[in-house]
N, CA, C and O atoms as a Maestro MAE file, in Angstrom:
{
 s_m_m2io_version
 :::
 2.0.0
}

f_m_ct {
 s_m_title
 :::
 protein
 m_atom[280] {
  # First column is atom index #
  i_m_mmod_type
  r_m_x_coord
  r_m_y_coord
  r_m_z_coord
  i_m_residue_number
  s_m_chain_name
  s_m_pdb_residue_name
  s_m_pdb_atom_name
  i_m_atomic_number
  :::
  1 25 13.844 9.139 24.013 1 A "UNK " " N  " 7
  2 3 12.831 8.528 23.170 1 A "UNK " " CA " 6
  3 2 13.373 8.408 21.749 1 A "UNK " " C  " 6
  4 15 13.921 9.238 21.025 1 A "UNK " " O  " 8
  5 25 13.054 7.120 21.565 2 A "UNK " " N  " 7
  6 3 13.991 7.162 19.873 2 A "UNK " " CA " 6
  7 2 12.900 6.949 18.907 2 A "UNK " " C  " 6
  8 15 11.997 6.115 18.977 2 A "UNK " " O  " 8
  9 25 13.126 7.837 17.988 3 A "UNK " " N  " 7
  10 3 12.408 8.325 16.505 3 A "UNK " " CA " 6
  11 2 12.499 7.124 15.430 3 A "UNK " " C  " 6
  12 15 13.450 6.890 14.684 3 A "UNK " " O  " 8
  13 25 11.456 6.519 15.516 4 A "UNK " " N  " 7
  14 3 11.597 5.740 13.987 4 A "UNK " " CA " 6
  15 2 11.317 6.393 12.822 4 A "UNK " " C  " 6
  16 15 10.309 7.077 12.647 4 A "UNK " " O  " 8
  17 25 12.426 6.147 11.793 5 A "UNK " " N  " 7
  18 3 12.630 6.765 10.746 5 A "UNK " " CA " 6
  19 2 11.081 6.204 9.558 5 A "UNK " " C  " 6
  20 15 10.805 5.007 9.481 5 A "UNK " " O  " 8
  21 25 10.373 7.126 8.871 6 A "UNK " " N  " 7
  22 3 9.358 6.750 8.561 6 A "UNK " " CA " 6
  23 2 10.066 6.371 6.363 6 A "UNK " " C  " 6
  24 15 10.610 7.222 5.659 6 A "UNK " " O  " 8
  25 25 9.828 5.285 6.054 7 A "UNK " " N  " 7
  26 3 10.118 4.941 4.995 7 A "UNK " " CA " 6
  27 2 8.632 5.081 3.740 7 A "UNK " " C  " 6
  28 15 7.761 4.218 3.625 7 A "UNK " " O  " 8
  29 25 8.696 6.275 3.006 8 A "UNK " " N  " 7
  30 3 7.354 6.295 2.232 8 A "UNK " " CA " 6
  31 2 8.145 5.283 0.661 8 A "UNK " " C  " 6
  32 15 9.320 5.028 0.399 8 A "UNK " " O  " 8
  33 25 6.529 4.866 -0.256 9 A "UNK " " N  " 7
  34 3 7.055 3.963 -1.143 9 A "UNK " " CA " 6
  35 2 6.528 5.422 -2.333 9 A "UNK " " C  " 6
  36 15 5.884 6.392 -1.935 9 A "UNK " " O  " 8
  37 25 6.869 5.278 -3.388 10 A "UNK " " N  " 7
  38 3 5.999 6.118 -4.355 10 A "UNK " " CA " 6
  39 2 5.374 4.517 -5.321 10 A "UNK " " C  " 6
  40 15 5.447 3.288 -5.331 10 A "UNK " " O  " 8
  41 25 4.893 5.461 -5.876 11 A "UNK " " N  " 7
  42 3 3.645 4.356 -7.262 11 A "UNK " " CA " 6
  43 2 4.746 3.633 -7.450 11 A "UNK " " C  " 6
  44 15 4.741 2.521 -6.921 11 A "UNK " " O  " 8
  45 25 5.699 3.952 -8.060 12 A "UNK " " N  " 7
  46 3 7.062 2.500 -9.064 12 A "UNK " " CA " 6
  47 2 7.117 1.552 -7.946 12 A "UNK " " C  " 6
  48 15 6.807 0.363 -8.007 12 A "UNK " " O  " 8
  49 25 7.659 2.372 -6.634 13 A "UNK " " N  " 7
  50 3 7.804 0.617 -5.707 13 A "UNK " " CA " 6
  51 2 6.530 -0.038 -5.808 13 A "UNK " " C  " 6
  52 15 6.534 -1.208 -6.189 13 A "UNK " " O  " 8
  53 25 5.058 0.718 -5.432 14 A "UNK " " N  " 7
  54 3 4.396 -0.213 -5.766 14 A "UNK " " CA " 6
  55 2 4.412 -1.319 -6.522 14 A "UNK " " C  " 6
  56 15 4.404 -2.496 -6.160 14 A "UNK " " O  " 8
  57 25 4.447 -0.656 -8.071 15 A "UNK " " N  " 7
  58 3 4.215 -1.360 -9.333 15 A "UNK " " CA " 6
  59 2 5.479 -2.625 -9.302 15 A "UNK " " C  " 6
  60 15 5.293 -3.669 -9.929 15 A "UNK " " O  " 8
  61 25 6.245 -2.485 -8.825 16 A "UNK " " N  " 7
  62 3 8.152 -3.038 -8.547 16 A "UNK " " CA " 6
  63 2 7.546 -4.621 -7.703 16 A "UNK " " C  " 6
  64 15 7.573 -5.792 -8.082 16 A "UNK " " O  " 8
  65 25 7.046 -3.994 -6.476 17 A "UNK " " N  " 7
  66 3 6.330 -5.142 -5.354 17 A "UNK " " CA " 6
  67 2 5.284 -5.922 -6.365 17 A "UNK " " C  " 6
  68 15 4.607 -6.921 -6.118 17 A "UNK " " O  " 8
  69 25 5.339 -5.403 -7.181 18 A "UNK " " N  " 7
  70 3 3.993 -6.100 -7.841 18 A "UNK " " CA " 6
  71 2 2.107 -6.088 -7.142 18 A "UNK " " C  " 6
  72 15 1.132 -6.833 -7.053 18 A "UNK " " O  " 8
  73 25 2.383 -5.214 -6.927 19 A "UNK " " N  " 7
  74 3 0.970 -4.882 -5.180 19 A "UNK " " CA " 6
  75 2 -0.392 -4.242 -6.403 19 A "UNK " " C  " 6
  76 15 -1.610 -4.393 -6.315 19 A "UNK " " O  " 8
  77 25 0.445 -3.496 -7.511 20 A "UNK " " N  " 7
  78 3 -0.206 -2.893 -8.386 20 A "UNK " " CA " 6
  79 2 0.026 -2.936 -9.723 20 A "UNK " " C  " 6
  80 15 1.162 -3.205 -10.114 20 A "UNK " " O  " 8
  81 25 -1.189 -2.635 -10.792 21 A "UNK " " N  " 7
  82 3 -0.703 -3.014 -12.210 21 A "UNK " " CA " 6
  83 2 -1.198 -1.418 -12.623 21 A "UNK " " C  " 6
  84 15 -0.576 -0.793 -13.482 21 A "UNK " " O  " 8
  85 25 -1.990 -1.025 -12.152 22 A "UNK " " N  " 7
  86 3 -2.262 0.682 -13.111 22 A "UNK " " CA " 6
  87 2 -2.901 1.570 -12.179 22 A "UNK " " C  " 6
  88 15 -3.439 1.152 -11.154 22 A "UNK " " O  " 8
  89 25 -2.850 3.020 -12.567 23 A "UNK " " N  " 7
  90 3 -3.112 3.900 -11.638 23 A "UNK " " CA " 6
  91 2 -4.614 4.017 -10.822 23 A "UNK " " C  " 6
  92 15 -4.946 4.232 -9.656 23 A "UNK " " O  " 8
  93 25 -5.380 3.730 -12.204 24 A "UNK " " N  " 7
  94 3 -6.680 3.441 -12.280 24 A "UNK " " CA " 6
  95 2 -7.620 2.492 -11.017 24 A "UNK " " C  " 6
  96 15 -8.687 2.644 -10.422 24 A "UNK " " O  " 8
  97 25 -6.522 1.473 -11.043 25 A "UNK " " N  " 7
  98 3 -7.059 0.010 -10.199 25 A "UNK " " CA " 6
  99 2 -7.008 0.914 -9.050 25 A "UNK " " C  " 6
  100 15 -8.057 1.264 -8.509 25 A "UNK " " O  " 8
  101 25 -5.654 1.396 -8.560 26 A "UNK " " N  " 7
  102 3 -5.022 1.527 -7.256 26 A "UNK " " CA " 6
  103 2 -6.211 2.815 -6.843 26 A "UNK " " C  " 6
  104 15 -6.698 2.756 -5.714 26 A "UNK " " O  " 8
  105 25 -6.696 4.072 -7.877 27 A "UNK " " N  " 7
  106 3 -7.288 4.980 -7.669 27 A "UNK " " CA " 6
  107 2 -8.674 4.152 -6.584 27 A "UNK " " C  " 6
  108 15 -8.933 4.302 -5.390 27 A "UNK " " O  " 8
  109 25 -9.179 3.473 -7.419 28 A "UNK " " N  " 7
  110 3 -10.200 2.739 -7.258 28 A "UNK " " CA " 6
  111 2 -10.538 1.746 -5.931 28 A "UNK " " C  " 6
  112 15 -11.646 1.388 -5.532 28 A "UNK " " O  " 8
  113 25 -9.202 1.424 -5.386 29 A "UNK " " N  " 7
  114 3 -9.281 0.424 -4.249 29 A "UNK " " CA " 6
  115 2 -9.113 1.715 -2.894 29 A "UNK " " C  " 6
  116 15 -9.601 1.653 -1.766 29 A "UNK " " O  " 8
  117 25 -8.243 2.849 -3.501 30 A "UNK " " N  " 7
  118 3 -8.381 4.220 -2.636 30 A "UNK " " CA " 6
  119 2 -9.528 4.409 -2.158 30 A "UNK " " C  " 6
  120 15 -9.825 4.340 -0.966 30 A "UNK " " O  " 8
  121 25 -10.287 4.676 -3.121 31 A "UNK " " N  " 7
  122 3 -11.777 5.376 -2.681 31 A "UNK " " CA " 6
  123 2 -12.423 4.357 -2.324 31 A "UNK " " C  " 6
  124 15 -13.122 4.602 -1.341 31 A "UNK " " O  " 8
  125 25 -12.526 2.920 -2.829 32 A "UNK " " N  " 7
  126 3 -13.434 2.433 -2.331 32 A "UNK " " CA " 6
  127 2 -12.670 1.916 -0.548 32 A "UNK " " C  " 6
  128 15 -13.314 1.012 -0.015 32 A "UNK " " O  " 8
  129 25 -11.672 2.337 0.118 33 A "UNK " " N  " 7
  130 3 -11.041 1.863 1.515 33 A "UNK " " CA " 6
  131 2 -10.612 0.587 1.383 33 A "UNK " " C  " 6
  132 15 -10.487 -0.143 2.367 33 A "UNK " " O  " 8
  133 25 -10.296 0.119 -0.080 34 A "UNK " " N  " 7
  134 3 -9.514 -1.169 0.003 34 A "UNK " " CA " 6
  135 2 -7.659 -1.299 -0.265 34 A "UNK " " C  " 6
  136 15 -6.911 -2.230 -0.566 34 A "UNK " " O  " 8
  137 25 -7.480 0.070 0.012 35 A "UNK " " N  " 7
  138 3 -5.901 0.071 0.070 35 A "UNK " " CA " 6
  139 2 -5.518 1.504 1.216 35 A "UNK " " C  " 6
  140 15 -6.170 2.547 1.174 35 A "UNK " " O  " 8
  141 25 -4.717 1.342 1.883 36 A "UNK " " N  " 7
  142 3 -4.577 2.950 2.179 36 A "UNK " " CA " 6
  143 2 -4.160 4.207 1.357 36 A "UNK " " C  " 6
  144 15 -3.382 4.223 0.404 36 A "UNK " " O  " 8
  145 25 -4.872 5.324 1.946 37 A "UNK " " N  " 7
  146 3 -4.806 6.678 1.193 37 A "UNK " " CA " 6
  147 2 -3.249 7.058 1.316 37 A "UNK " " C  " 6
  148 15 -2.529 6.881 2.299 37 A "UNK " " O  " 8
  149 25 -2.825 7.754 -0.208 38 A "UNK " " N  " 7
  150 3 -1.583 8.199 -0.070 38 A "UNK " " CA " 6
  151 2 -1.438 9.296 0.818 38 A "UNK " " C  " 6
  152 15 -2.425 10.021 0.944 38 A "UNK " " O  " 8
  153 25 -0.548 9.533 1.374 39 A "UNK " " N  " 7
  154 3 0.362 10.883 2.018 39 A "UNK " " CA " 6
  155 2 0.604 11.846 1.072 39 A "UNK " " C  " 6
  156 15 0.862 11.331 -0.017 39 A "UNK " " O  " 8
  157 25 0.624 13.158 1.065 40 A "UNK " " N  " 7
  158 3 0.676 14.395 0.117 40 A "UNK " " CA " 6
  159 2 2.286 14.561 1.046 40 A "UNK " " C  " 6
  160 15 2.246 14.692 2.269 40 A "UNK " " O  " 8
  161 25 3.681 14.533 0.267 41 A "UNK " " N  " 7
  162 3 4.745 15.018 0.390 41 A "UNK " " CA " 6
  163 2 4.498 16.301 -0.326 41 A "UNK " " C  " 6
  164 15 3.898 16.688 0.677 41 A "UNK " " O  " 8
  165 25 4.417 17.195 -1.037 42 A "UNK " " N  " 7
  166 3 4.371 18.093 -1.924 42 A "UNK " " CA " 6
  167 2 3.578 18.239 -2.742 42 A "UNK " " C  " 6
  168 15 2.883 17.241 -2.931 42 A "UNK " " O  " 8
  169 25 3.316 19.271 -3.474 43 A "UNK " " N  " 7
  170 3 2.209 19.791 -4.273 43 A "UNK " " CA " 6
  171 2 1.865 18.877 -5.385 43 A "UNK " " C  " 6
  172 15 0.732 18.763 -5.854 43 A "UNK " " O  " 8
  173 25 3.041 18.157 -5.821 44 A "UNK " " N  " 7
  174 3 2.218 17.047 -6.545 44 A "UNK " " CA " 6
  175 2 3.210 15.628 -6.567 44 A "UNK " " C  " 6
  176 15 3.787 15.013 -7.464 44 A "UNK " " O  " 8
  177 25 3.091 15.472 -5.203 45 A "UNK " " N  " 7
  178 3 4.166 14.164 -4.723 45 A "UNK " " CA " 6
  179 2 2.944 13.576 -3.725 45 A "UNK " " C  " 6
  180 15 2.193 14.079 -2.889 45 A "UNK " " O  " 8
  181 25 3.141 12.375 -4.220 46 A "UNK " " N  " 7
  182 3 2.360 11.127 -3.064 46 A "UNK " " CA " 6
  183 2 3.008 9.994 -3.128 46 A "UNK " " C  " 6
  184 15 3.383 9.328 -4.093 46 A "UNK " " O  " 8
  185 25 3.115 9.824 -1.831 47 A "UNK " " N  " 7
  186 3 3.613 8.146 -1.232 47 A "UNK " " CA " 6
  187 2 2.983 7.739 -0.542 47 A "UNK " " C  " 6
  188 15 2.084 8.431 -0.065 47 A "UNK " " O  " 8
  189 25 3.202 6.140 -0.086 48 A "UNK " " N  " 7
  190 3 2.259 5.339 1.162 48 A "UNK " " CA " 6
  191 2 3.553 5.197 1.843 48 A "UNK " " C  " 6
  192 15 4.618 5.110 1.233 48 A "UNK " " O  " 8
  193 25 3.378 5.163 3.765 49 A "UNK " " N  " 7
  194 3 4.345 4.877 4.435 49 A "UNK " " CA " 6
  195 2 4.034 3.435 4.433 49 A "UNK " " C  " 6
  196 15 2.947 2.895 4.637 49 A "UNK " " O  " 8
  197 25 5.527 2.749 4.085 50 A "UNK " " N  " 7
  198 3 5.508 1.409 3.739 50 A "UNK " " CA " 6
  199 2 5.386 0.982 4.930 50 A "UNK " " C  " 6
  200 15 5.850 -0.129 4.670 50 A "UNK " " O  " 8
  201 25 5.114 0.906 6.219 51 A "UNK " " N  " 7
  202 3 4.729 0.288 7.503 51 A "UNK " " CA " 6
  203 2 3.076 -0.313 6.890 51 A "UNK " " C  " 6
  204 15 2.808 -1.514 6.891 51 A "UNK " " O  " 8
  205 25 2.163 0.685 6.431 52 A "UNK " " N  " 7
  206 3 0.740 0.681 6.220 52 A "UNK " " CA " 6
  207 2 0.585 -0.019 4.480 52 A "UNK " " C  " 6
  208 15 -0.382 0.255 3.769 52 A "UNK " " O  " 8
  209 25 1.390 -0.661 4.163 53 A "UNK " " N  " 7
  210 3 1.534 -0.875 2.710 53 A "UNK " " CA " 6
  211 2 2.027 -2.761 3.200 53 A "UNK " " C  " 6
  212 15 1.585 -3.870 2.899 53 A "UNK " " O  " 8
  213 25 2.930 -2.343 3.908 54 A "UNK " " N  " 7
  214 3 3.106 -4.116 4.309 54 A "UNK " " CA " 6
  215 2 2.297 -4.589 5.304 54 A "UNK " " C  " 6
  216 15 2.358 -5.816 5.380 54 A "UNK " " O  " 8
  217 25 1.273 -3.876 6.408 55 A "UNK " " N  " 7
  218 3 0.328 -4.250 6.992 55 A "UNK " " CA " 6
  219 2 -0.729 -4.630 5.804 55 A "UNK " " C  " 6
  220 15 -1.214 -5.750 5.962 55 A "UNK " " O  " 8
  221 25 -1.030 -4.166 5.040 56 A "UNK " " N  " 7
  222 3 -1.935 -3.774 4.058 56 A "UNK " " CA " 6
  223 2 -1.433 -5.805 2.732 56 A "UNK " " C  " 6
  224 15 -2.099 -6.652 2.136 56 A "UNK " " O  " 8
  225 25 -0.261 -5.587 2.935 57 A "UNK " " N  " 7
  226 3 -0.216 -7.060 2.548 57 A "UNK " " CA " 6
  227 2 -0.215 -8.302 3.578 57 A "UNK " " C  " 6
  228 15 -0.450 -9.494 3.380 57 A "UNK " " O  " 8
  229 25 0.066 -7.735 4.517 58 A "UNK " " N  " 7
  230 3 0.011 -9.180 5.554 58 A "UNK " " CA " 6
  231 2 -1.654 -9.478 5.704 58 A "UNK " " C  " 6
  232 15 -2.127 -10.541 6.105 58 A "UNK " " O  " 8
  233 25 -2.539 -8.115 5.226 59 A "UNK " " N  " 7
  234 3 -4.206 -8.429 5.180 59 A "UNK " " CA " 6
  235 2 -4.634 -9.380 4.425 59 A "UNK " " C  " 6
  236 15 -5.461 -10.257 4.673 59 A "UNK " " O  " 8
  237 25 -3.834 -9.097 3.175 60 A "UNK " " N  " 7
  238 3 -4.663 -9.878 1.780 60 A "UNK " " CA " 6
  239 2 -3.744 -11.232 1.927 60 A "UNK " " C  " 6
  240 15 -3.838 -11.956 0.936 60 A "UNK " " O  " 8
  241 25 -2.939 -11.686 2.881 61 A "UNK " " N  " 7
  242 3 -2.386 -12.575 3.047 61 A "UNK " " CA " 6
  243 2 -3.279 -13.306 3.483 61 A "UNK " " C  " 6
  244 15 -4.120 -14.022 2.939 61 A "UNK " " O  " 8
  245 25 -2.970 -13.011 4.766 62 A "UNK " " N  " 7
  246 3 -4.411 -13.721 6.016 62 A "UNK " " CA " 6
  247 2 -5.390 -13.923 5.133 62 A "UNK " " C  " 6
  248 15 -5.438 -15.128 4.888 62 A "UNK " " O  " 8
  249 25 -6.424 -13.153 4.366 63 A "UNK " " N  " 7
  250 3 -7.460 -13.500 3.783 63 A "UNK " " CA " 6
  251 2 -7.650 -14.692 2.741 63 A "UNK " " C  " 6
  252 15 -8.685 -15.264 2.399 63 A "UNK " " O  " 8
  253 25 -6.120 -14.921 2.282 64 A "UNK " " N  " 7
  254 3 -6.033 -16.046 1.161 64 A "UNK " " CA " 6
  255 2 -5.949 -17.269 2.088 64 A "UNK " " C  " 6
  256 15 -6.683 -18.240 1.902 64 A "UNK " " O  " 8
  257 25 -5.043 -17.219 3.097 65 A "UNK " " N  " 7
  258 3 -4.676 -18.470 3.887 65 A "UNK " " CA " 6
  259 2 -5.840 -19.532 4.057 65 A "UNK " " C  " 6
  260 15 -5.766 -20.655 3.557 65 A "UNK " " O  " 8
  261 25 -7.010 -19.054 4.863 66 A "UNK " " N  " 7
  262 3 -7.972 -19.782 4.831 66 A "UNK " " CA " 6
  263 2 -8.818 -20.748 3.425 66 A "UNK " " C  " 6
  264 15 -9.502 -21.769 3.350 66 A "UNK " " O  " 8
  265 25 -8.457 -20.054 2.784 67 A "UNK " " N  " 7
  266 3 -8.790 -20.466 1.324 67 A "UNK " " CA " 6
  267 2 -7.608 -21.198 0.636 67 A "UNK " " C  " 6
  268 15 -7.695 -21.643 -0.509 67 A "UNK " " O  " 8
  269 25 -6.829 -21.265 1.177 68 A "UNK " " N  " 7
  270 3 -5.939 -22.078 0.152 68 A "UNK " " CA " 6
  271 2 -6.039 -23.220 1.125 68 A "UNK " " C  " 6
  272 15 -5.815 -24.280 0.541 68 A "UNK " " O  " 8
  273 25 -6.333 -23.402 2.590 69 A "UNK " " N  " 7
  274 3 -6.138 -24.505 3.397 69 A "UNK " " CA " 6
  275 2 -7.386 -25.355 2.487 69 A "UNK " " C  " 6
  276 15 -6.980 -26.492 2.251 69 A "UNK " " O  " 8
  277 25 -8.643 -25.138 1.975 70 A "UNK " " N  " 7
  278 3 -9.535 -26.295 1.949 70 A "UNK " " CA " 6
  279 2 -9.219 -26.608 0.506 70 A "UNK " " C  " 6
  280 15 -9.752 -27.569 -0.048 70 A "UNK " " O  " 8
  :::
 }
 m_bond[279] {
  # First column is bond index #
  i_m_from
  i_m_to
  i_m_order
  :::
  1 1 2 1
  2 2 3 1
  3 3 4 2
  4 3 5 1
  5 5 6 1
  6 6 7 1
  7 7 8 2
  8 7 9 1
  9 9 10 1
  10 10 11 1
  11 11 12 2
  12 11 13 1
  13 13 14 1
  14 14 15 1
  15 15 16 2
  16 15 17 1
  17 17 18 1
  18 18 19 1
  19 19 20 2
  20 19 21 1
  21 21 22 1
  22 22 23 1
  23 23 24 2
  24 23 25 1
  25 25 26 1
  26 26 27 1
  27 27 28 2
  28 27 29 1
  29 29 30 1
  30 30 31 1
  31 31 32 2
  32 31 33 1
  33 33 34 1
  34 34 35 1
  35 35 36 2
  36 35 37 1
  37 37 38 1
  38 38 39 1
  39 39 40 2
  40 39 41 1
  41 41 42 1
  42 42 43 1
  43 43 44 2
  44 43 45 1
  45 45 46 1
  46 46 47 1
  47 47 48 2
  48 47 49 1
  49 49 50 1
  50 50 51 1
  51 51 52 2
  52 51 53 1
  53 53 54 1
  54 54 55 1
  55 55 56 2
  56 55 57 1
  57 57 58 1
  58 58 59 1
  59 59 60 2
  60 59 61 1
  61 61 62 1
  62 62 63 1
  63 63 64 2
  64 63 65 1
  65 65 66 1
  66 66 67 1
  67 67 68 2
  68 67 69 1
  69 69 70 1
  70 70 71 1
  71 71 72 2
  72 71 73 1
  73 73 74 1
  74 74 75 1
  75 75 76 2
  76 75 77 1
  77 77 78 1
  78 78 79 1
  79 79 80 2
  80 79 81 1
  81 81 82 1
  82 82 83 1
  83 83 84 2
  84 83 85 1
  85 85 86 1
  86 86 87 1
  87 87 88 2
  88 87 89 1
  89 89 90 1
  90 90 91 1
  91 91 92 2
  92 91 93 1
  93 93 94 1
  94 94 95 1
  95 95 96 2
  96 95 97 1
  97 97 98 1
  98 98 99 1
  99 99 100 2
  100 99 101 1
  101 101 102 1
  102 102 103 1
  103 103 104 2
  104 103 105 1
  105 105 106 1
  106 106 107 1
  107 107 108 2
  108 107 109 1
  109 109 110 1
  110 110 111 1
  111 111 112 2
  112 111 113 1
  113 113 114 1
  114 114 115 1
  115 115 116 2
  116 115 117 1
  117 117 118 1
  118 118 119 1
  119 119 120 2
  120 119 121 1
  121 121 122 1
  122 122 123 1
  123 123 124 2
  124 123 125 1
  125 125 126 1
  126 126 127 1
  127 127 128 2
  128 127 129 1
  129 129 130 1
  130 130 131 1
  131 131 132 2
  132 131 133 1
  133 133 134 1
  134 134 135 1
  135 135 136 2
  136 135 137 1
  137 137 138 1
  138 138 139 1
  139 139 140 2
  140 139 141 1
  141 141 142 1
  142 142 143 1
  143 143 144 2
  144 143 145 1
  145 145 146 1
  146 146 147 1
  147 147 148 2
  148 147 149 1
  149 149 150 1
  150 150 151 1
  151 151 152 2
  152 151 153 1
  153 153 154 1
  154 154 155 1
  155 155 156 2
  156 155 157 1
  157 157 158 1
  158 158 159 1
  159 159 160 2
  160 159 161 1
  161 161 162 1
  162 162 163 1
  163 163 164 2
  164 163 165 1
  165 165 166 1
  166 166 167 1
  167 167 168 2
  168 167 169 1
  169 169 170 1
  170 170 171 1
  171 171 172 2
  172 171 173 1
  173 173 174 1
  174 174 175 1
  175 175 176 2
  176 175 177 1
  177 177 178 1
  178 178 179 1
  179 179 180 2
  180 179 181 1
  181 181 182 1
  182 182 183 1
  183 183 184 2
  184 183 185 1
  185 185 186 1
  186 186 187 1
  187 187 188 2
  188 187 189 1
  189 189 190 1
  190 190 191 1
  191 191 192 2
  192 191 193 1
  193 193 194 1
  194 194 195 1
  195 195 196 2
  196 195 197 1
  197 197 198 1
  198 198 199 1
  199 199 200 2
  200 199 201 1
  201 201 202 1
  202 202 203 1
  203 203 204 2
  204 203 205 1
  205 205 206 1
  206 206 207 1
  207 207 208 2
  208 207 209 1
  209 209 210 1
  210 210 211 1
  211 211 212 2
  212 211 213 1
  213 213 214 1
  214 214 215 1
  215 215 216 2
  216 215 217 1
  217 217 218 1
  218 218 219 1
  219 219 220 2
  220 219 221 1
  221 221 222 1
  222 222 223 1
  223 223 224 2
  224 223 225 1
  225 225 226 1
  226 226 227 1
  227 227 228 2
  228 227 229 1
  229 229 230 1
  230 230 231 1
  231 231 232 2
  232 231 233 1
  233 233 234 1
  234 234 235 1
  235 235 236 2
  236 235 237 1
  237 237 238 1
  238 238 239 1
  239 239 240 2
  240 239 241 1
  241 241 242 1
  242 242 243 1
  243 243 244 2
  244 243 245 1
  245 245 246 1
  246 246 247 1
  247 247 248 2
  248 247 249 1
  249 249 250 1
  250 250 251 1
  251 251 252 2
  252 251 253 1
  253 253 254 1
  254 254 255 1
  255 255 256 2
  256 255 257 1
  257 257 258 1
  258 258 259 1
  259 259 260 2
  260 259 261 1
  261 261 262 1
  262 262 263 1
  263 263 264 2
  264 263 265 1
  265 265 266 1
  266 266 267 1
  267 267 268 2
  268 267 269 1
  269 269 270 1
  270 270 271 1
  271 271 272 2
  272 271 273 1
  273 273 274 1
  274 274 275 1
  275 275 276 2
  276 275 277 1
  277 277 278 1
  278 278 279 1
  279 279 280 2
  :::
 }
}
């Protein structure tokens, strides 16, 4: 059985992808379930596994598509 290697992003790749502009927004789309919750690596380390970060853009993709067709 082969192990896929799990790739986490921290906040900078976010901010890098351009996905995010401040901690605040991103806090905010957390709680309200409009982004996924970070992963706790360590006592004060958090990342998103970028599998659930690029699902998470192929969403807000799909959602524009229809809207840019009319």
């Amino acid at each position: 059985m082969m192990r896929r290697e799990i790739i986490y992003l921290r906040y900078a790749d976010l901010e890098q992808r351009g996905l995010v502009a401040n901690r605040t927004t991103l806090r905010r789309w957390i709680l309200a379930g409009r982004f996924p919750p970070p992963v706790h690596l360590g006592e004060n380390t958090i990342a998103w596994p970028s599998d659930e970060v690029e699902e998470w853009e192929r969403e807000r993709r799909a959602e524009r598509a229809p809207a840019e067709a009319s």
